[in-house]
N, C-alpha and C positions, 0 to 999 in steps of 0.2 A: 293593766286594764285592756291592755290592747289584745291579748292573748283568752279574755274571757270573751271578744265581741268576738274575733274569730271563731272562738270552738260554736260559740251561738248559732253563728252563719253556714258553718260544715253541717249542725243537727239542721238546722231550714232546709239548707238543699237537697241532703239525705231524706227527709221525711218525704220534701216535695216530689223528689225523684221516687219512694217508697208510694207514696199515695200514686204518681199517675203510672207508674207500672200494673197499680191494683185495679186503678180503671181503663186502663188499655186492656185487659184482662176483657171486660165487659162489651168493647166496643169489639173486638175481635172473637170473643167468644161462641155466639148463634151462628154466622159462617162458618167457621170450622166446627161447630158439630154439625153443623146439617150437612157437611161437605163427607164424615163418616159415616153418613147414614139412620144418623139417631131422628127420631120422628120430634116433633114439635112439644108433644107432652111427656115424653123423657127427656126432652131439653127442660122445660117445667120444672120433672122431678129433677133434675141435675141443680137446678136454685137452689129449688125448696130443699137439696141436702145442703147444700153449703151452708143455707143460711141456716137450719137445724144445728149442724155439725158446731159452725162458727157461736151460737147461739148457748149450746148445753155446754161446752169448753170452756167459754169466757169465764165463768165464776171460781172452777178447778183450777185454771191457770193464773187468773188471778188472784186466789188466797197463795194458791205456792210460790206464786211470784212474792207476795208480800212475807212468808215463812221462809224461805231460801233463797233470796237474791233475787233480783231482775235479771241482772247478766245471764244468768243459766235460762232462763225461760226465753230470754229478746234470742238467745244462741241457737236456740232449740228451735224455735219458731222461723229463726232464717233457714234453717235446716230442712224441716218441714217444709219449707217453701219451695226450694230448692229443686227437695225430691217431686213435690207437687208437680213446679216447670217440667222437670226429665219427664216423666208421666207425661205430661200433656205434649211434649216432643215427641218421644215415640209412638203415641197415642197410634193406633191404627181398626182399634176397636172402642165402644162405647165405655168398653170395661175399664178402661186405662181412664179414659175422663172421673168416671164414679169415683175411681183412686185416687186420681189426681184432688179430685175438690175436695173431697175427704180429708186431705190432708191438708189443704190449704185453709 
């Protein structure tokens, strides 16, 4: 029993930890694009792709998560993420952000 509340408690802090990375993301994001240069209304469109992007994916990845495992898809998506972060590390032009959230 004791081994089930545990694994419970790693998925909480993981997530927890997962969600406020995602919104750290938000709070730090408008300074550093405006610190690259991008104007106010490609920061705009820079949302409005995410949330497009994130938006047309969810249902593709969701049936194939339910046809081929979750594992492979939660794998893929850390992956994605990953490369997303690198992207936004080296970011030195607006082009790397587009990329960046595209893939996030």
């Amino acid at each position: 029993m004791l081994g089930k509340k545990n694994g419970k408690s790693i998925i909480v802090l993981i997530s927890t930890l997962k969600g406020l990375s995602e919104h750290m993301r938000s709070i730090i994001w408008q300074p550093f694009a405006l610190s690259l240069g991008i104007s106010m209304s490609s920061l705009g469109g820079l949302e409005s792709t995410y949330d497009l992007v994130k938006n047309l994916t969810q249902p593709f990845f969701g049936s194939g998560s339910d046809s081929l495992g979750r594992k492979r898809f939660l794998i893929l998506r850390e992956i994605l993420f990953i490369v997303s972060m690198l992207l936004f590390i080296f970011a030195h032009t607006p082009v790397f952000l587009f990329l960046g959230i595209g893939l996030l």
